[in-house]
C-alpha positions as CSV (number, residue, x, y, z in Angstrom):
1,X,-20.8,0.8,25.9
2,X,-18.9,-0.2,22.9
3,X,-18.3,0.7,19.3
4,X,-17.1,-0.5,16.4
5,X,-14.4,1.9,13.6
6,X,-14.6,-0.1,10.3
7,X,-13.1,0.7,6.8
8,X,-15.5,-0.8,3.8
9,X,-13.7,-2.3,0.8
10,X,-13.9,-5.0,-1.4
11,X,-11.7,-8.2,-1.8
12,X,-12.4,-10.7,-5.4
13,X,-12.7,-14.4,-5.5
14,X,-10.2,-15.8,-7.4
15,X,-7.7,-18.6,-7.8
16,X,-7.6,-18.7,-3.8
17,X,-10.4,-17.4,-2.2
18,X,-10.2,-14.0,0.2
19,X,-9.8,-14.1,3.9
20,X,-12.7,-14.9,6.4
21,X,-11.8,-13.6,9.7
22,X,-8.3,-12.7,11.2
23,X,-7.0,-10.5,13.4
24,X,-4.4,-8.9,12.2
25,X,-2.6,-7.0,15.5
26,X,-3.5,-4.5,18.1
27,X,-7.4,-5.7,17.8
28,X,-7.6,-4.9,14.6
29,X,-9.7,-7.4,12.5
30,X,-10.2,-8.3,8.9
31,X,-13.6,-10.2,8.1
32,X,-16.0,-10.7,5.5
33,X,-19.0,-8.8,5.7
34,X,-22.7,-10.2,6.5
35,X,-25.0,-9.7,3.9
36,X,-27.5,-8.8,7.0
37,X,-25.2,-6.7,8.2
38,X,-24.4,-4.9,5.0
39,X,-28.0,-4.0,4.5
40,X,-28.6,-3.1,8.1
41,X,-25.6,-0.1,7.1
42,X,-27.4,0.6,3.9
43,X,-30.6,1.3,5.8
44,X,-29.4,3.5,8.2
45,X,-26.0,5.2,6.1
46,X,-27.7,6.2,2.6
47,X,-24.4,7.8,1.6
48,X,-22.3,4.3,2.1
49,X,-25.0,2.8,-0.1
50,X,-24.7,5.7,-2.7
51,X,-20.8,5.1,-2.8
52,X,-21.1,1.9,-3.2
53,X,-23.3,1.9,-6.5
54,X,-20.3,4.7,-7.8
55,X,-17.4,1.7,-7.1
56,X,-15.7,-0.1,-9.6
57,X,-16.3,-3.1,-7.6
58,X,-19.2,-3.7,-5.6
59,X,-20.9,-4.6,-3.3
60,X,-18.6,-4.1,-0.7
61,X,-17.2,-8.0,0.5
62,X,-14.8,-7.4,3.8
63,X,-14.0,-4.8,6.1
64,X,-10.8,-4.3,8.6
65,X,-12.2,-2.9,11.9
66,X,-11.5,-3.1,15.5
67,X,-13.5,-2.4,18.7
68,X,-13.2,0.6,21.5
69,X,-14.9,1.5,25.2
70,X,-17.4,4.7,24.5
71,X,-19.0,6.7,27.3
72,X,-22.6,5.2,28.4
73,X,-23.8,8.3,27.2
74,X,-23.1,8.5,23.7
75,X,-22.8,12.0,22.5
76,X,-23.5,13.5,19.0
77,X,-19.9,14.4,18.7
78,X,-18.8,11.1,19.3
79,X,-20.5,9.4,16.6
80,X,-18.3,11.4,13.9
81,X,-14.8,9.5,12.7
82,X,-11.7,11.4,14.1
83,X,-8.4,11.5,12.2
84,X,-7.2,9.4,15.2
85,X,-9.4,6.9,16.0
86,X,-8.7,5.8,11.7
87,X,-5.0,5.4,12.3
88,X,-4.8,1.9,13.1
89,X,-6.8,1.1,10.2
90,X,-4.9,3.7,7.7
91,X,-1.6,1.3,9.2
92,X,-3.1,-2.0,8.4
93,X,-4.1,-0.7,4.5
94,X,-0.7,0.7,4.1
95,X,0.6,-3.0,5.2
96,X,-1.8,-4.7,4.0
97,X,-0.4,-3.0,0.3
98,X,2.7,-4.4,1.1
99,X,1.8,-7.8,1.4
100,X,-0.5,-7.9,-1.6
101,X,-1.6,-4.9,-3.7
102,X,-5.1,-4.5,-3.6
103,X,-8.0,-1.7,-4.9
104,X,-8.8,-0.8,-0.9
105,X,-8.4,2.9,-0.7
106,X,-6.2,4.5,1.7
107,X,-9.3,7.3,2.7
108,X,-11.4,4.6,2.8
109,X,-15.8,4.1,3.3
110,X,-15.6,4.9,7.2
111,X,-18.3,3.8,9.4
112,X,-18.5,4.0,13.5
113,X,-20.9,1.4,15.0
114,X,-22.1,2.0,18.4
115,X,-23.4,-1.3,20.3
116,X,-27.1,0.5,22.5
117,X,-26.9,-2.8,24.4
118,X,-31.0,-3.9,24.1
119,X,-31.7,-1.1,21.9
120,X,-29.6,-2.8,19.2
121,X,-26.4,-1.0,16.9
122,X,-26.6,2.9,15.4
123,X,-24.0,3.0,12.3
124,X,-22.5,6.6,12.0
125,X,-20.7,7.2,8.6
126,X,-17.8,9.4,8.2
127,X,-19.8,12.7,7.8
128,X,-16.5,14.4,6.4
129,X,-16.2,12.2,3.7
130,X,-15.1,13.2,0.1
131,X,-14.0,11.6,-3.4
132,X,-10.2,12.5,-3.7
133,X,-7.7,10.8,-5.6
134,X,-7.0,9.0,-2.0
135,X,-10.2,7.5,-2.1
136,X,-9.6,4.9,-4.9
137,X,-6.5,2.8,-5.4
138,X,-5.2,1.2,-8.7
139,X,-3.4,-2.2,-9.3
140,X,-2.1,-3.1,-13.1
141,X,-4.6,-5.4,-15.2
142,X,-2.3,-8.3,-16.3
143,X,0.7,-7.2,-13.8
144,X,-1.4,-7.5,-10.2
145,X,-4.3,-9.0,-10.8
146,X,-5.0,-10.6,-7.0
147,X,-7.1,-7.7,-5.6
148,X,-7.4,-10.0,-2.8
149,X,-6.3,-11.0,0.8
150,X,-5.9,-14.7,1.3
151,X,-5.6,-16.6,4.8
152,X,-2.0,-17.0,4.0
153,X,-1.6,-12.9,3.2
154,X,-3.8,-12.2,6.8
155,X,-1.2,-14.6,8.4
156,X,1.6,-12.3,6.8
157,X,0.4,-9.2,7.9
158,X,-0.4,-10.6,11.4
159,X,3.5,-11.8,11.4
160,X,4.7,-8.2,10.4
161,X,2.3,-6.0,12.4
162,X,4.1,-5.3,15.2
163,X,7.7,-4.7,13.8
164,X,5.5,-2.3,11.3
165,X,4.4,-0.6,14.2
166,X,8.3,-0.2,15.4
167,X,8.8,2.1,12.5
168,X,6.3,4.6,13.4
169,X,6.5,5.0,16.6
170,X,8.0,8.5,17.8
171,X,11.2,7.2,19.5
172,X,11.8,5.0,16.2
173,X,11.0,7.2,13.5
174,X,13.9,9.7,13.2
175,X,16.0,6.8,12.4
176,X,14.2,5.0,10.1
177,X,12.8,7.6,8.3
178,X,13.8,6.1,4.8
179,X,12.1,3.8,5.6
180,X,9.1,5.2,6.9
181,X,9.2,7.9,3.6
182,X,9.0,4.5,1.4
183,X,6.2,3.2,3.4
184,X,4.4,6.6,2.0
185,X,5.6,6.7,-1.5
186,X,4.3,3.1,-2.3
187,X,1.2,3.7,-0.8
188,X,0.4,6.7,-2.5
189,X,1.3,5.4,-5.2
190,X,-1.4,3.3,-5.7
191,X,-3.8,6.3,-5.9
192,X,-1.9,7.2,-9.3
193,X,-3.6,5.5,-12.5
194,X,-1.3,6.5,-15.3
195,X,2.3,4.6,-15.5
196,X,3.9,7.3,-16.4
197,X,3.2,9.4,-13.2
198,X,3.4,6.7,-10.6
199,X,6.8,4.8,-11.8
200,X,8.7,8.4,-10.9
201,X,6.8,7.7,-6.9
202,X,7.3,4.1,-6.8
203,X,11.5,5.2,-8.1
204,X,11.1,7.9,-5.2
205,X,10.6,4.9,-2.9
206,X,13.1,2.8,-4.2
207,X,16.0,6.0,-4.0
208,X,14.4,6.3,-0.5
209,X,16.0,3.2,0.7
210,X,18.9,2.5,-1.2
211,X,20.7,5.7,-2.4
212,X,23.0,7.4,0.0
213,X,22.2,10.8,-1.7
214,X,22.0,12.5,-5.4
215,X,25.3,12.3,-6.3
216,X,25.8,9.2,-8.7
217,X,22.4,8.2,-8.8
218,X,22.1,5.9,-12.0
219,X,25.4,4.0,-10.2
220,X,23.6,3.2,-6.9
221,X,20.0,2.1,-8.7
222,X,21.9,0.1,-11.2
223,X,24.7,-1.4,-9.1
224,X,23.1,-1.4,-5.7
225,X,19.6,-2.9,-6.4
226,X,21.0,-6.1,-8.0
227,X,23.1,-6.6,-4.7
228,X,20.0,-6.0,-2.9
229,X,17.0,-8.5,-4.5
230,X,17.6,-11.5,-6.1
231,X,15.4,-11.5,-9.5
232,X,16.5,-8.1,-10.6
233,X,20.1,-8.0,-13.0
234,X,22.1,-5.2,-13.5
235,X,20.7,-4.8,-17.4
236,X,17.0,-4.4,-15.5
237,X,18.1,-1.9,-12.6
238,X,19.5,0.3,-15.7
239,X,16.0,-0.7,-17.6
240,X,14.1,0.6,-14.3
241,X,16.4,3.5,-13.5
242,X,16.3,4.8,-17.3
243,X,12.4,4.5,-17.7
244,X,12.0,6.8,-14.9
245,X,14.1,9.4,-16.6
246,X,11.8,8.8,-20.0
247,X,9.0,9.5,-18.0
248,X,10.4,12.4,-15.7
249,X,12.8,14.0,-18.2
250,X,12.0,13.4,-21.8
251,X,7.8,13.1,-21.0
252,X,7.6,9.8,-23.4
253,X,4.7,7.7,-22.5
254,X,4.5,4.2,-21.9
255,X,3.4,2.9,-24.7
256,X,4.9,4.5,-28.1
257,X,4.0,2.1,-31.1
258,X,0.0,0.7,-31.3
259,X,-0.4,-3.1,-30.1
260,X,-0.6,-5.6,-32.3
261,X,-3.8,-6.6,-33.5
262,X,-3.3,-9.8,-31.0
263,X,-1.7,-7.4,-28.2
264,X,1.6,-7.8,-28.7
265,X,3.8,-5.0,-27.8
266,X,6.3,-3.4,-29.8
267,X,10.4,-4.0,-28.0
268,X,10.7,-1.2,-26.7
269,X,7.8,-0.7,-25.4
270,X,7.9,-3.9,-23.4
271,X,10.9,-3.2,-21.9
272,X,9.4,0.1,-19.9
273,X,6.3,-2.3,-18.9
274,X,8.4,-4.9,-17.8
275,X,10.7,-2.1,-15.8
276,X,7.3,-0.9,-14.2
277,X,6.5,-4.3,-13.2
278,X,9.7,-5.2,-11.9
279,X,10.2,-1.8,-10.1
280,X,6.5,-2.5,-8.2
281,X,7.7,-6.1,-7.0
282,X,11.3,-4.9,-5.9
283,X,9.9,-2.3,-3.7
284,X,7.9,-4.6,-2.1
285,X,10.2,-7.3,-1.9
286,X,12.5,-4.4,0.2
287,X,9.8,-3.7,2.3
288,X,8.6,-6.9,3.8
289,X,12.7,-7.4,4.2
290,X,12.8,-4.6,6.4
291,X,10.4,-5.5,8.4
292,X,11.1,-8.8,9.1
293,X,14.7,-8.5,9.4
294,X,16.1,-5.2,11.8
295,X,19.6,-5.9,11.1
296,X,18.7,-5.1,6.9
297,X,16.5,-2.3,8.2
298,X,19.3,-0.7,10.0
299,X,21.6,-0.7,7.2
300,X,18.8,0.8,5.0
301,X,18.5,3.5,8.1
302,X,22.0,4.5,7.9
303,X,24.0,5.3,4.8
304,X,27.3,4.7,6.5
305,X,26.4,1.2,6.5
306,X,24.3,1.0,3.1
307,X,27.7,2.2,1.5
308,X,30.0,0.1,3.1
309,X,27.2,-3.7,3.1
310,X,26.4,-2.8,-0.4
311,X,29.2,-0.9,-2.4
312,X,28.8,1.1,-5.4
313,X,31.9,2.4,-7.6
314,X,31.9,5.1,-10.2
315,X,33.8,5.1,-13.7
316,X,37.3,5.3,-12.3
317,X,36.5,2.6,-9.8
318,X,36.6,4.8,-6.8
319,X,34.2,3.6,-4.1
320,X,31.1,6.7,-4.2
């Protein structure tokens, strides 16, 4: 006997249009959901259905899932959702975040599906579920407007699945731990609404991989990040590292002056959205680098090598 462990989410036409049917890595699938299907879940999991009408999107359009061998004899127990059997899928929304920001929460809609052979399919929702701050995630109106996964973006994550499954496996870990603790800053991230609260998380992420420790701080941001992706300058490192202080230290907001009556925004507060913006699509950019390339990972891993591939110098010169 056989059953199914899917997350729920939805994915919006666009431009392109979203993904079809892929898998992704390890059996893990992403594929848009049956109309049929849907309502067969709805019928027998009135608390997915009552979610669903609470989303800011609906109704649900895709789900990643993959299948695994159950006993013959299915047992109540074994009809809940453990922590471990969500894993995989937790791994392909945290990668699939990386590739493309998107709304799908990270505690997503669980279901488990088991296959009765003749006696048809029994669909188990998660029976632990909540509404957390985990089980929404945010992307910036006018800054990441996709919300979707293209055949191109499946392709992407299929290419980096298995070197993102490197990083977090125990023997690989402990040394790429910067790494791994960006992974979890920009994913959780996304589960932050306000600008002000996630730019400090997404920074954390960023000082995760590319500062060799507090000292000089503003030097490595502002010196090492333009050695590090192409489409950031020096002027908008120091823009990306100083909004982070006006939001950590001095508690400003991120917008200060009202809009123009046709949107326009005052300077200065342009320059913090276009720091935020910038800050989101560096990260990023550093992430999928990593994973594709080992060699860049490894000097991210160690700051021995970070310092010495990618120098930074304090006032008097002197190498720090």
């Amino acid at each position: 006997m056989r059953s199914q462990i899917s997350a729920l989410f939805h994915l919006q036409d666009g431009k392109e249009s979203p993904v079809d049917d892929t898998l992704i890595g390890s059996g893990i699938f992403i594929r848009r959901i049956e109309r049929g299907w849907l309502n067969e879940v709805r019928v027998q999991c009135p608390r997915i259905a009552a979610r669903e009408l609470v989303e800011w999107m609906s109704p649900y359009t895709h789900r990643l899932f993959y299948e695994k061998e159950t006993e013959d004899a299915v047992r109540s127990s074994d009809r809940s959702i453990t922590s471990e059997e969500k894993q995989p899928i937790i791994k392909a929304i945290v990668l699939s975040r990386i590739v493309k920001p998107t709304t799908i929460a990270y505690d997503n809609v669980w279901l488990k599906s088991v296959h009765l052979g003749d006696n048809g399919i029994e669909h188990h929702d998660d029976t632990t579920q909540v509404i957390n701050n985990l089980n929404m995630a945010f992307i910036s109106p006018g800054v990441e407007d996709w919300n979707t996964i293209t055949d191109v973006d499946a392709s992407v994550m299929a290419e980096l699945w298995d070197s993102f499954q490197f990083f977090h496996e125990d023997a690989n870990e402990p040394k790429y731990r910067r790494i791994v603790r960006a992974f979890k800053f920009h994913e959780q991230a996304y589960a932050i609404y306000f600008a002000e609260i996630f730019h400090p998380v997404f920074h954390a992420a960023l000082e995760s991989m590319i500062c060799t420790g507090h000292k000089q701080n503003k030097a490595q941001v502002t010196q090492r990040l333009p050695q590090l992706v192409s489409f950031v300058n020096a002027k908008q490192a120091e823009d990306i590292y100083l909004t982070c202080c006006d939001f950590k230290h001095a508690a400003q907001a991120l917008l200060q002056v009202s809009p123009s009556i046709n949107g326009i925004l005052a300077p200065s507060d342009q320059k913090r959205l276009d720091a935020v913006i910038l800050l989101r699509r560096a990260i990023r950019e550093l992430l999928i680098r990593a994973i594709r390339d080992r060699s860049f990972a490894d000097k991210l891993a160690d700051p021995k090598l970070l310092r010495t591939a990618y120098p930074v110098y304090d006032n008097s010169g002197k190498l720090v």
